[in-house]
C-alpha positions in Angstrom: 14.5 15.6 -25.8 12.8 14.6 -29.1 10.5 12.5 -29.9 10.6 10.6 -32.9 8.2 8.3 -35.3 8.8 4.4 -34.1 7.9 3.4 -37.8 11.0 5.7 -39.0 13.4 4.5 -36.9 15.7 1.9 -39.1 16.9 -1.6 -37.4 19.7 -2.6 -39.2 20.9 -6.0 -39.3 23.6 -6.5 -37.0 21.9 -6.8 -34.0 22.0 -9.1 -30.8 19.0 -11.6 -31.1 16.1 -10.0 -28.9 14.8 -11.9 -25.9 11.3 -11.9 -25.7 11.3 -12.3 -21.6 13.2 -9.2 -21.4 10.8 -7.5 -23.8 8.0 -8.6 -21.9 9.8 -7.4 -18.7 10.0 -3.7 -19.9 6.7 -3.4 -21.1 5.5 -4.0 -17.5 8.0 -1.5 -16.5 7.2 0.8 -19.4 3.6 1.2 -18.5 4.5 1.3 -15.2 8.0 3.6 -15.2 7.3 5.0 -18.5 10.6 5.0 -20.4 13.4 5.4 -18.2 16.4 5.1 -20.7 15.4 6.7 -24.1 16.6 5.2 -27.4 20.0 5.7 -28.5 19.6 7.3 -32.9 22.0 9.1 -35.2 20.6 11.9 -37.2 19.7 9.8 -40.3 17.1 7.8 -37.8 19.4 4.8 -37.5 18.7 2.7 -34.3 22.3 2.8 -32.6 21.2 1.3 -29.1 17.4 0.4 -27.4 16.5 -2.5 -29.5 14.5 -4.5 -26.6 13.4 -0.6 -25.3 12.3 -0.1 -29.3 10.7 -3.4 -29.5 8.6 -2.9 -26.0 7.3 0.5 -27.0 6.1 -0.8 -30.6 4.4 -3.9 -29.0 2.3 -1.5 -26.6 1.2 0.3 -29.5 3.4 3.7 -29.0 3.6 5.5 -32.2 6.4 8.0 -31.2 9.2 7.4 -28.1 11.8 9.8 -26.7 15.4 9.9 -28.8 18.8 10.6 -27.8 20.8 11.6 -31.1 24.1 11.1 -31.7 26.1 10.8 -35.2 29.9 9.1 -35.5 32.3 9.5 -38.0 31.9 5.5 -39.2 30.4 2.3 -38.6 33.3 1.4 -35.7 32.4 4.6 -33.8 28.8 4.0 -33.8 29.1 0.1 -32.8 31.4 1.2 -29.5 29.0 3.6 -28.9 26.2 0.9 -28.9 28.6 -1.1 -26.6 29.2 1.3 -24.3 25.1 1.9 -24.0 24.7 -1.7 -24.3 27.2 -2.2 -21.3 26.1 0.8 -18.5 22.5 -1.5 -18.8 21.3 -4.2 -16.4 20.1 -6.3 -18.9 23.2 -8.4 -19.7 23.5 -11.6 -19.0 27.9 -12.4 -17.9 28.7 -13.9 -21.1 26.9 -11.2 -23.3 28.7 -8.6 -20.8 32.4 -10.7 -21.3 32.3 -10.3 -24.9 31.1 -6.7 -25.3 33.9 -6.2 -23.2 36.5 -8.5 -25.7 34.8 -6.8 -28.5 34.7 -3.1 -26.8 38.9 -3.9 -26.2 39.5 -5.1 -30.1 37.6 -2.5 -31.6 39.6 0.2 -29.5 42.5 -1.6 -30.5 41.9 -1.6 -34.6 41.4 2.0 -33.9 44.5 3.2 -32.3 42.5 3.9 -29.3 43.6 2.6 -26.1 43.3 5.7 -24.2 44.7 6.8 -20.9 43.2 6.9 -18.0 41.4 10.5 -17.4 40.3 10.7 -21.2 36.7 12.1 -21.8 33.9 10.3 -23.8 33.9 10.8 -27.4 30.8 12.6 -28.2 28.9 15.8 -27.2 25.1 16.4 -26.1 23.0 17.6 -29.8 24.4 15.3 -31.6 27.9 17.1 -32.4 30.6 14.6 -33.8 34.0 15.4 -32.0 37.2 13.1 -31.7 37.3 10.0 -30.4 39.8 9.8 -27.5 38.2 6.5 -26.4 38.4 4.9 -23.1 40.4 2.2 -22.1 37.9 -1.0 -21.1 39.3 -1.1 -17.1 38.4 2.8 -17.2 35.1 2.4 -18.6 33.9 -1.4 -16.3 35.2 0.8 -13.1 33.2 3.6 -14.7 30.5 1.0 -14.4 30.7 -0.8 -11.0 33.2 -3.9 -12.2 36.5 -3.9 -11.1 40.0 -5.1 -12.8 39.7 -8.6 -11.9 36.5 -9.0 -12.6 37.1 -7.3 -16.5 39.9 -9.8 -16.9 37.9 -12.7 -15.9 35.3 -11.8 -18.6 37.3 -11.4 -21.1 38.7 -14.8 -20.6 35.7 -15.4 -20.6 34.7 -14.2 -23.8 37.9 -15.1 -25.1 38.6 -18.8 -24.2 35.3 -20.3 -24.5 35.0 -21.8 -27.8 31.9 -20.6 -29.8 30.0 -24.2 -29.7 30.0 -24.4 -26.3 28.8 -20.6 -25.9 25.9 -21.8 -27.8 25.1 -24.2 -25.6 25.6 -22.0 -22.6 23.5 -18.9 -24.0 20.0 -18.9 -22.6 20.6 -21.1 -19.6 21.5 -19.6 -15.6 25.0 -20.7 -16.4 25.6 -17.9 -18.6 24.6 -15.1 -15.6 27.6 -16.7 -13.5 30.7 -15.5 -14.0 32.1 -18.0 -10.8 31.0 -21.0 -13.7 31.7 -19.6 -16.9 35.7 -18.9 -15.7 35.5 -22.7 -14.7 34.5 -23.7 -18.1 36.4 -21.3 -19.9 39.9 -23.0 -18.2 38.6 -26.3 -18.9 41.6 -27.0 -21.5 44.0 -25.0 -21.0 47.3 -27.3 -22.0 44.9 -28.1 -25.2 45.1 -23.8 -25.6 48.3 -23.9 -25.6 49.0 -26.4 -27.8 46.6 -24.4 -30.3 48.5 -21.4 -30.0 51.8 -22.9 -30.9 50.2 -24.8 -33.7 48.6 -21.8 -34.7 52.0 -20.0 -35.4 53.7 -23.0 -37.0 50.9 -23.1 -39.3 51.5 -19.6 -40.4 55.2 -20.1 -40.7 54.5 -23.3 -42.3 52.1 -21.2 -45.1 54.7 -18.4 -45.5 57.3 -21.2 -46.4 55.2 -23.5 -48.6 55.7 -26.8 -46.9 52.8 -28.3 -47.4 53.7 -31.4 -45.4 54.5 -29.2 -42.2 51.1 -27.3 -42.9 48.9 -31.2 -43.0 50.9 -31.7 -39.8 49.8 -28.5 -37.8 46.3 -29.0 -39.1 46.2 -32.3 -37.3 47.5 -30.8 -34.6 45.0 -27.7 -34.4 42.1 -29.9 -35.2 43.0 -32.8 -32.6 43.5 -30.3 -29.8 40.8 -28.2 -30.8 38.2 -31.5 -30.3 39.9 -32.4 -27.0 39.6 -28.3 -25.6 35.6 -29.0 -26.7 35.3 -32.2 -25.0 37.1 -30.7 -21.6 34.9 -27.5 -21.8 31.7 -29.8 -22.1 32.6 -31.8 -19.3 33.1 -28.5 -17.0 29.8 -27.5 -18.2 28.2 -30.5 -17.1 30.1 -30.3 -14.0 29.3 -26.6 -12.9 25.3 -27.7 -13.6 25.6 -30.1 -11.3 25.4 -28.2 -8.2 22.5 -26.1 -9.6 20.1 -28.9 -10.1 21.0 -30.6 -6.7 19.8 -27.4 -5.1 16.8 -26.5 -6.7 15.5 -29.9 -7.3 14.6 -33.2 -5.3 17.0 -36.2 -4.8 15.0 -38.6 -7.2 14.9 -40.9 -3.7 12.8 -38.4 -1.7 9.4 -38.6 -2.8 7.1 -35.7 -3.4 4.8 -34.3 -1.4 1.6 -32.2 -2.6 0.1 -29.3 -0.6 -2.9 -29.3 1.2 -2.7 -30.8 4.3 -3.1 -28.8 7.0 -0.1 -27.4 8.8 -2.5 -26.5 12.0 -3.9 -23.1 13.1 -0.4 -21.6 14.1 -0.5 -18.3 15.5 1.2 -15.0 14.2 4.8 -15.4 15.2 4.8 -18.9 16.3 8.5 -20.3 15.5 9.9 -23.6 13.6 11.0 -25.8 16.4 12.8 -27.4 13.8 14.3 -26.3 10.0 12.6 -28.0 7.1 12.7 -27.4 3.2 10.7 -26.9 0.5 11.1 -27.0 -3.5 8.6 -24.5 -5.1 9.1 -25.6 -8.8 12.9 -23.6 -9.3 12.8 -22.3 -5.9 13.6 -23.3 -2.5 12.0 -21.9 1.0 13.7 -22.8 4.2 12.1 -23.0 7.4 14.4 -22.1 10.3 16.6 -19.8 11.4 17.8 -17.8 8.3 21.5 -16.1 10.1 22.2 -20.0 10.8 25.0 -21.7 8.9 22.2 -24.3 8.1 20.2 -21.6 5.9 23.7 -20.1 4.4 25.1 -23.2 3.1 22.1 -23.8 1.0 22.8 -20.3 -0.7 25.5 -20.3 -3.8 27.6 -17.7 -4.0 27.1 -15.8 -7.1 23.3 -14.5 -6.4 22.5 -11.4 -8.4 20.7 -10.1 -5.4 19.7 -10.0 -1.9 17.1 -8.5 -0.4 16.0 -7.8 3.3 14.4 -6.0 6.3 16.7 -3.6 8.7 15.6 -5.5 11.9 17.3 -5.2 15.8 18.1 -8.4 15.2 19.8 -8.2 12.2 22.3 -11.4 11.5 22.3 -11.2 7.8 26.2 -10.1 7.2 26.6 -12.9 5.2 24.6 -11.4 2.4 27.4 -9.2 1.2 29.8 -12.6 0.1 26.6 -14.3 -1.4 25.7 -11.9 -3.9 27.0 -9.3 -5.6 23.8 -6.8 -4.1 22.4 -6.3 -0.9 19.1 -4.4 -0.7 18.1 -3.4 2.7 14.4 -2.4 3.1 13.6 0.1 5.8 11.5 2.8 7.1 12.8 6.0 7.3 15.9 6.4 9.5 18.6 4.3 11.0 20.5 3.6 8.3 23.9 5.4 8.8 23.4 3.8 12.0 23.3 0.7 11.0 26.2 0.9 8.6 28.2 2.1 11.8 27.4 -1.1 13.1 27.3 -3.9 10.0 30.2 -4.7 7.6 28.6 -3.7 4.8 29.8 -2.0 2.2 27.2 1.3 1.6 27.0 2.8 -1.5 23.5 5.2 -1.3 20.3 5.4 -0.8 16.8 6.1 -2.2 13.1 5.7 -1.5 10.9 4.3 -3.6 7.1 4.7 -2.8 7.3 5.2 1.2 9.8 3.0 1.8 13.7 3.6 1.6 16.5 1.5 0.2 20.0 1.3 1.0 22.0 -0.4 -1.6 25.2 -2.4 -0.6 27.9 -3.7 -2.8 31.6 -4.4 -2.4 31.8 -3.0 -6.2 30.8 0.6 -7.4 27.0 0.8 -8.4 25.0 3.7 -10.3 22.1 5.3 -8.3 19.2 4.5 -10.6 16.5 7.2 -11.3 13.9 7.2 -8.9 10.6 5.4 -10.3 7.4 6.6 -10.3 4.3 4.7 -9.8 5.9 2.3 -7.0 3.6 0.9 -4.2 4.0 -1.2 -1.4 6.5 -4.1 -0.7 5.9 -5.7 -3.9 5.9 -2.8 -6.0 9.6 -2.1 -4.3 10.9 -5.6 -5.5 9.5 -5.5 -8.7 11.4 -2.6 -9.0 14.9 -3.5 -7.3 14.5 -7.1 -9.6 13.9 -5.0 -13.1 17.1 -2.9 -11.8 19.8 -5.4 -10.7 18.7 -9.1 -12.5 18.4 -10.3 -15.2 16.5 -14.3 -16.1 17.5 -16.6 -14.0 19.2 -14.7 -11.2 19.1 -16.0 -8.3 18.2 -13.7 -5.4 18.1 -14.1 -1.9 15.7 -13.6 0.8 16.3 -13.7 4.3 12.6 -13.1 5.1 9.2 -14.1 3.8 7.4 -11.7 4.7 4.0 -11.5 2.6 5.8 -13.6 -0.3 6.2 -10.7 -2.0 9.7 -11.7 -3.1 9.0 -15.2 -4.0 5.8 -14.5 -6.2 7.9 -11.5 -8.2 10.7 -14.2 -8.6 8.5 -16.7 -10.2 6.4 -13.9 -12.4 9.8 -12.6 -13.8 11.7 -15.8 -14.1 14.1 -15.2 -10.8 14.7 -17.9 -8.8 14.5 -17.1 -5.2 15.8 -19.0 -1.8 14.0 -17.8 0.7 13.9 -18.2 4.9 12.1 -17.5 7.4 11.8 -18.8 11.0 7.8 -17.6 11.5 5.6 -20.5 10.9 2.4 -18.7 9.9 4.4 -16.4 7.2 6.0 -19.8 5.1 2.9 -21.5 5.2 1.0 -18.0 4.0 4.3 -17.0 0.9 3.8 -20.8 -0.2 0.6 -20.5 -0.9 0.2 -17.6 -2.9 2.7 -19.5 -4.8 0.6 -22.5 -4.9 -2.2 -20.3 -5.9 -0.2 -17.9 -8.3 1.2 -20.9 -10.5 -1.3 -23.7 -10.4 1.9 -26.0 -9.3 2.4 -28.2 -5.6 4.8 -27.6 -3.0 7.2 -30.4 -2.8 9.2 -31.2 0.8 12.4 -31.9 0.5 11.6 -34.1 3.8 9.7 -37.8 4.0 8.1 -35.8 7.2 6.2 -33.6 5.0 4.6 -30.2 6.3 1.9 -29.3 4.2 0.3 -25.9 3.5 -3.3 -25.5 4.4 -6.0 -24.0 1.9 -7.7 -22.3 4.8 
């Protein structure tokens, strides 16, 4: 694979605004990983897909980085073809996923390209320009992991939100939820229908040159066009709601700094009774964490989960809270386990000395095995560059050493994490305590506090 010149490769204009968190996120794992996805070129050097990758590499002073090169025929082949890259990623948040995937469908459509099922992919390794069967969008999201439904709902998605209210949306951890953004994007829909109607009188109305009956449908369009906003804003408000009563304190309970002493528990000494914590955007439960206590605190749209294989194992729940369970294990058991879970496997890998199985009731891509990985922490870093994205939540049945809390706060996850071992919460809070500089809050008036001894 070639390497090419960073300073020759040519950014045009139309690109997707770069996030500097997700830059910052792949130069960790670019000095640690090295590049696992190269850049995406055509022959004349144009950037077709990579710009965060690009960006990364130039900021850690990288003067050439490995190329994939590809030419198209024209500028519509070369923007699917940065869709398509853009799409097989991790990095998308739902609404940036929903309207590559509107986008993806209209492009195929100006085209004359809605292809069967079966067709093959449109270019050839070297850089060879072929014909461009195409691939229908429900060919290429199962290609991907996603299933029908879920396409459909994102491109309603993509499709019914209105553009002022996607604005609002973009940035926040309402635009990685697909269960939200469908809620918002049906706020309204009498006021869409409405707009649709008006929308072909108008143009009947402009083909026939009555100008009276075009003033009328403009009224029309622009009344029920304000009233769609205003429902869509309210939604929005609505589906935040939940969010911030979760991962916040009811302004009644009053906050409780760390350190008072907890006592001198000893290793493995249990909660004798649950109790909750806010750690800035995260919460830690004390208690039992396969209780229907510890589950109804968890939303239902988590990016990930992640926990130990244990003879105890009561965690079954995982699979309907988020879309990935990661089970962390030593080596064997785990077709065992499988036999005796409903969870839906999908493979396996080890990363460092520890192995991985990966469950997920939709089809997901084995990743390339990472080089570099140590330890607990080094495995969640890992699983979290892989399957999140910024504000994610992800789920943690255990707290082991904190290892999932910490790497939640560093790359701007927020975690919910349980555990019933009094010595282990009162050890993960503190190197949180000690990692950010901020209190632990209890969500109780009969506050625990963690000790600094």
């Amino acid at each position: 694979m070639p390497k090419i010149n960073i300073d020759k490769i040519y950014i045009g204009t139309n690109r997707r605004p770069i996030k500097e968190e997700k830059v910052k996120q792949l130069k960790e794992s670019i000095k640690t990983n090295g590049l696992l996805n190269p850049i995406v070129i055509d022959s004349q050097l144009n950037l077709i897909a990579g710009l965060h990758r690009l960006t990364a590499c130039k900021q850690l002073g990288l003067e050439e980085v490995e190329c994939n090169i590809f030419d198209y025929q024209n500028d519509e082949q070369a923007r699917l073809a940065e869709i398509d890259e853009n799409l097989i990623r991790n990095e998308l948040e739902a609404l940036e996923r929903a309207e590559l995937w509107l986008e993806r469908d209209r492009l195929l459509a100006s085209m004359g390209l809605k292809a069967q099922p079966g067709d093959n992919q449109y270019t050839q390794a070297g850089g060879e320009t072929v014909s461009l069967p195409g691939k229908t969008n429900l060919d290429f999201a199962q290609e991907i992991g996603y299933s029908k439904r879920t396409l459909q709902h994102g491109k309603q998605i993509a499709k019914d939100i209105l553009p002022e209210v996607k604005d609002i949306i973009k940035g926040t951890a309402i635009a990685n939820s697909p269960t939200k953004l469908l809620k918002v994007a049906r706020a309204g829909n009498q006021e869409r229908a409405v707009i649709e109607q008006a929308q072909k009188a108008l143009e009947q109305a402009k083909q026939g040159g009555e100008q009276a009956e075009i003033d009328r449908q403009m009224q029309i369009l622009a009344k029920a066009r304000a009233k769609q906003k205003e429902l869509q804003l309210i939604a929005l408000k609505n589906v935040m709601a939940p969010r911030e009563v979760k991962l916040t304190i009811a302004p009644e309970i009053p906050a409780v700094s760390i350190p008072v002493q907890i006592g001198t528990p000893e290793i493995g000494t249990q909660t004798q009774s649950s109790q909750e914590w806010i750690l800035g955007r995260h919460r830690v439960y004390g208690g039992d964490t396969g209780g229907a206590e510890f589950i109804n605190l968890l939303p239902g749209d988590a990016a990930l989960a992640i926990a130990t294989l244990s003879s105890t194992w009561n965690h079954d729940y995982a699979m309907e809270k988020a879309r990935i369970v990661a089970v962390l294990r030593s080596q064997g058991h785990i077709y065992q386990f499988c036999r005796q879970h409903r969870m839906n496997f999908q493979y396996e890998f080890l990363v460092g000395n520890i192995y991985v199985g990966i469950f997920s009731h939709e089809s997901i891509s084995q990743p390339p095995t990472p080089i570099k990985v140590e330890g607990v922490e080094g495995v969640v870093n890992y699983l979290l560059h892989l399957y999140t994205s910024p504000n994610d939540v992800v789920i943690a049945p255990f707290m082991g050493q904190g290892e999932v809390l910490t790497t939640c706060e560093r790359m701007g996850r927020i975690c919910i994490v349980g555990d019933d071992n009094r010595e282990l919460l009162n050890r993960g809070m503190m190197r949180w305590q000690n990692l950010t500089g901020k209190q632990v809050q209890n969500t109780s008036s009969m506050a625990l506090r963690v000790s600094n001894k």
